[in-house]
C-alpha positions in Angstrom: 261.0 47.3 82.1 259.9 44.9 84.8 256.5 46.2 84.4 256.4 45.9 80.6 257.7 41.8 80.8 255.0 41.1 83.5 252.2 42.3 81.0 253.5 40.9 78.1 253.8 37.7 80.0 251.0 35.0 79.7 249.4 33.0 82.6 250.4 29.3 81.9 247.7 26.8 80.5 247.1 23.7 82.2 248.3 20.9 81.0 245.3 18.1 79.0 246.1 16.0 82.0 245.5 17.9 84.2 242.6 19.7 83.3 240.9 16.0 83.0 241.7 15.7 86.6 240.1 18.7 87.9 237.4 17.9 85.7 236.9 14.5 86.8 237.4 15.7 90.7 234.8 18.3 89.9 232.0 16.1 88.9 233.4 13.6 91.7 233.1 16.3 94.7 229.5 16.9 93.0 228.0 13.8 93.7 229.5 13.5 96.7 227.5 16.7 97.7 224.9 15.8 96.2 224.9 12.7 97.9 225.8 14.0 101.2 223.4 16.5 101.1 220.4 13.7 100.6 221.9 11.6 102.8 221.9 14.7 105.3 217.9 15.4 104.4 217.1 12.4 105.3 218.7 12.2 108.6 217.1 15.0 109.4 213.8 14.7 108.4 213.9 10.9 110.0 213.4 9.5 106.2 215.5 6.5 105.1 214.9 3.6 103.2 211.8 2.1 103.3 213.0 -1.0 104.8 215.6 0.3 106.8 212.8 2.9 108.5 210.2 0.0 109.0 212.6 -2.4 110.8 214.2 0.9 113.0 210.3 1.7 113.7 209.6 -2.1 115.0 212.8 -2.3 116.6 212.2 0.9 118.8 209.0 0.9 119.3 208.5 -3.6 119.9 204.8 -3.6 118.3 203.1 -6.2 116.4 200.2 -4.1 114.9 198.3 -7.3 114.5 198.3 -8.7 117.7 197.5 -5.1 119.2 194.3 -5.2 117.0 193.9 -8.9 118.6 194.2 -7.9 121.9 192.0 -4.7 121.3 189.3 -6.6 119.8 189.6 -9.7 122.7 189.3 -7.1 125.0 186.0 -5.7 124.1 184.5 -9.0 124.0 186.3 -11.0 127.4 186.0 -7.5 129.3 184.1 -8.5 132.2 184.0 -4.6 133.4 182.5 -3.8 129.6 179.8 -6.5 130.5 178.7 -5.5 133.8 178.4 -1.9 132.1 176.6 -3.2 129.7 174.1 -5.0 131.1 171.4 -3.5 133.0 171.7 -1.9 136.6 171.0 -3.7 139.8 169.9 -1.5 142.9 169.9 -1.8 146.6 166.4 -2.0 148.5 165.1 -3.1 151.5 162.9 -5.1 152.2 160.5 -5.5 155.6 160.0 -8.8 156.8 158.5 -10.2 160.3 160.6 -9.7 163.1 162.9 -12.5 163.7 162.4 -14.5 160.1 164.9 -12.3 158.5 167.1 -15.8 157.3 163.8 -17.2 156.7 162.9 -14.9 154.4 166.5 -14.4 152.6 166.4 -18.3 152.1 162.6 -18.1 150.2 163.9 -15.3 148.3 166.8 -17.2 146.6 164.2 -20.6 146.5 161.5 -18.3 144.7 164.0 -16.5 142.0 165.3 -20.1 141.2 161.8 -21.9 140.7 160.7 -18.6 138.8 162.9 -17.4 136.7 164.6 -13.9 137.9 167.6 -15.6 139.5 170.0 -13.4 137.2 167.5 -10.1 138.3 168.4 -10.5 141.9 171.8 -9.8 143.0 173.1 -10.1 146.9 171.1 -10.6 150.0 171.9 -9.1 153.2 170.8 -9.1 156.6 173.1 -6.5 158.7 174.8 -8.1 161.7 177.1 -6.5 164.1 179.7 -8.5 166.6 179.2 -7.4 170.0 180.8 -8.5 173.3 178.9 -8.4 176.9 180.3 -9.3 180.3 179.3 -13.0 181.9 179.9 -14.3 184.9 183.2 -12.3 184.8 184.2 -13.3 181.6 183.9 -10.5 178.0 181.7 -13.1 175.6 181.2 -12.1 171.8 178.1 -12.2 170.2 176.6 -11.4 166.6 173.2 -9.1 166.6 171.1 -7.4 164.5 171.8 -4.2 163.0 168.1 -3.4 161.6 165.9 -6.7 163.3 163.4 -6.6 161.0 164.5 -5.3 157.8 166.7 -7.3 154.7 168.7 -5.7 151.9 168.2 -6.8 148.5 169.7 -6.2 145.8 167.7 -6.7 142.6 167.0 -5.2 138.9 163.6 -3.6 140.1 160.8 -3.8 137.7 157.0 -4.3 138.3 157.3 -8.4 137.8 160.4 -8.7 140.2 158.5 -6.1 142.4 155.1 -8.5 143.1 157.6 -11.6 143.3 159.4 -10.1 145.9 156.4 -8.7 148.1 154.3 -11.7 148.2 157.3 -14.0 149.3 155.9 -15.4 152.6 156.8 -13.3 155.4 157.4 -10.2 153.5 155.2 -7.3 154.2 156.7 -4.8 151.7 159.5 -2.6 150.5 161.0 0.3 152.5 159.5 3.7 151.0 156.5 2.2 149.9 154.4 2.9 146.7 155.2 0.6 143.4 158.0 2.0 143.0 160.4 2.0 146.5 163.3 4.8 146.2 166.8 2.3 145.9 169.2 2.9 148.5 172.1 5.5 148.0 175.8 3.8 147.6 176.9 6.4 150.7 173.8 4.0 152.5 174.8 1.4 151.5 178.4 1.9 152.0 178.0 3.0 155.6 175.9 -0.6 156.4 179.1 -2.6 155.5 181.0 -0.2 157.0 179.6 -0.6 160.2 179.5 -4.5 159.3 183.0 -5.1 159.2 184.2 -2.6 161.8 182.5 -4.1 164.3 184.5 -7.6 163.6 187.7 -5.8 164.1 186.7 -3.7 167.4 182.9 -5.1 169.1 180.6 -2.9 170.8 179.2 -3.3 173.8 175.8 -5.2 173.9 174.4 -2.4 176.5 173.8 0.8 175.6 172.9 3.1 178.1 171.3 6.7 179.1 171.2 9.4 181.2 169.7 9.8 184.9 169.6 5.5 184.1 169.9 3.5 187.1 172.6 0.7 186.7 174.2 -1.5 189.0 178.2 -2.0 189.2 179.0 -5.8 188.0 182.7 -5.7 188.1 185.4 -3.3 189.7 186.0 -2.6 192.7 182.5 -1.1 193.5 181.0 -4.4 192.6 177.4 -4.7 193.8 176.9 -0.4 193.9 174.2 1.2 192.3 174.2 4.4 190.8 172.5 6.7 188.4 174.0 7.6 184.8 175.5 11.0 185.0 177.3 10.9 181.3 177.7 9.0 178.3 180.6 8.3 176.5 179.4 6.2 173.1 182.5 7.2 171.6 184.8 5.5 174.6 182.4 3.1 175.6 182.2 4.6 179.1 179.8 6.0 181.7 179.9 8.1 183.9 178.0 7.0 187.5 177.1 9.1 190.6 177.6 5.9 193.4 176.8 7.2 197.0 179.9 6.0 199.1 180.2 6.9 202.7 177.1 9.0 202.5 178.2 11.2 200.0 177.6 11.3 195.7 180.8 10.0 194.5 181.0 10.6 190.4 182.8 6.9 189.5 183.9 6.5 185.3 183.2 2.2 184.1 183.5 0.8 180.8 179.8 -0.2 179.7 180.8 -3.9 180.4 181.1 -2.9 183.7 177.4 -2.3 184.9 173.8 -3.7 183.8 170.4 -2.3 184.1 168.2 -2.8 187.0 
């Protein structure tokens, strides 16, 4: 009998009221979800509003597209790097000159480019020098000298017009390597010049230089006024090595290059 009233019972039906409800919550929840779910896309995906995105995009990133162009453009033309690889190549050469007029001729040089025209064609002029220190009358003096007497490096766009200029300047007999067209230096060549240049500022060589089976005489020390003969040289150390008889017998003595002259 329990059976039979269950079956013959009917499931309640909701009330108007309340199927309005869950109707109207239905459609609510849908957008919602709808919503969400764009809202959700678009987080996602790094989409948003088109204002929104553009003022996040500035914010993060703290461009002004315009004034990078600016800049971009400013620095094509105000690059002093992009001119200088622009215009054309100057070389290293050198130059052979008379013994002893080397400023002479470095001075015509920079007179002739002026009064003729090739002053921007012609770069640097240098004449090699090395400080070096000698021994007088018991005191270390410092000198300048010559590293290549004779010879001045130019540096100069070479063509045939610059190349005639340059060898008829007075007291010029020609260009190192010969020919019309002289081979330009190497930067390792030229590096190694002013190299040598500014090294010797910081630690001078001696003025002397010395060789073997030499015969020198002791200037300072305590075997002042002793000659000897060159056994060794030391061009790294600056020393020598000197066989000085003493007592009859070959005595090997070690002195600093300022230490002895030539006889």
């Amino acid at each position: 009998m329990a059976g039979e009233k269950l079956e013959n019972e009917q499931p309640e039906t909701p009330h108007e009221d309340e199927k309005e409800v869950s109707s109207t919550l239905t459609e609510h929840d849908q957008d919602v979800l709808e919503v969400g779910d764009v809202v959700a896309t678009e987080e996602v995906h790094g989409e948003g509003p088109a204002e929104d995105h553009h003022e996040a995009d500035d914010g993060g990133q703290g461009l002004d597209h315009e004034a990078v162009e600016g800049q971009a453009e400013q620095l094509s033309v105000d690059d002093p790097v992009a001119e200088a690889l622009a215009g054309p190549l100057k070389n290293w050469y050198i130059i052979h000159a008379y013994s002893g007029f080397e400023q002479k001729v470095a001075e015509s040089l920079k007179t002739r480019a002026e009064a003729f025209g090739f002053a921007d064609r012609l770069g640097q002029l240098l004449i090699p020098t090395e400080e070096v220190i000698e021994l007088r009358n018991g005191k270390k003096v410092t000198s300048k000298r010559l590293l290549y007497p004779g010879y001045v490096l130019v540096e100069m766009e070479m063509d045939d017009e610059l190349w005639h200029a340059v060898k008829s300047t007075p007291r010029v007999t020609g260009f190192v390597g010969g020919g019309t067209k002289p081979v330009p230096l190497t930067a390792d060549e030229v590096n190694a010049v002013l190299y040598r240049q500014a090294s010797s500022a910081e630690r001078p060589r001696p003025k002397m230089t010395f060789e073997k089976s030499e015969t020198v005489k002791i200037v300072d020390g305590p075997f002042t006024n002793f000659s000897g003969k060159v056994d060794e040289v030391n061009s790294d150390r600056n020393t020598l090595r000197v066989m000085v008889t003493i007592f009859g017998r070959s005595t090997p003595v070690e002195l600093d290059f300022l230490q002895v002259e030539k006889i």
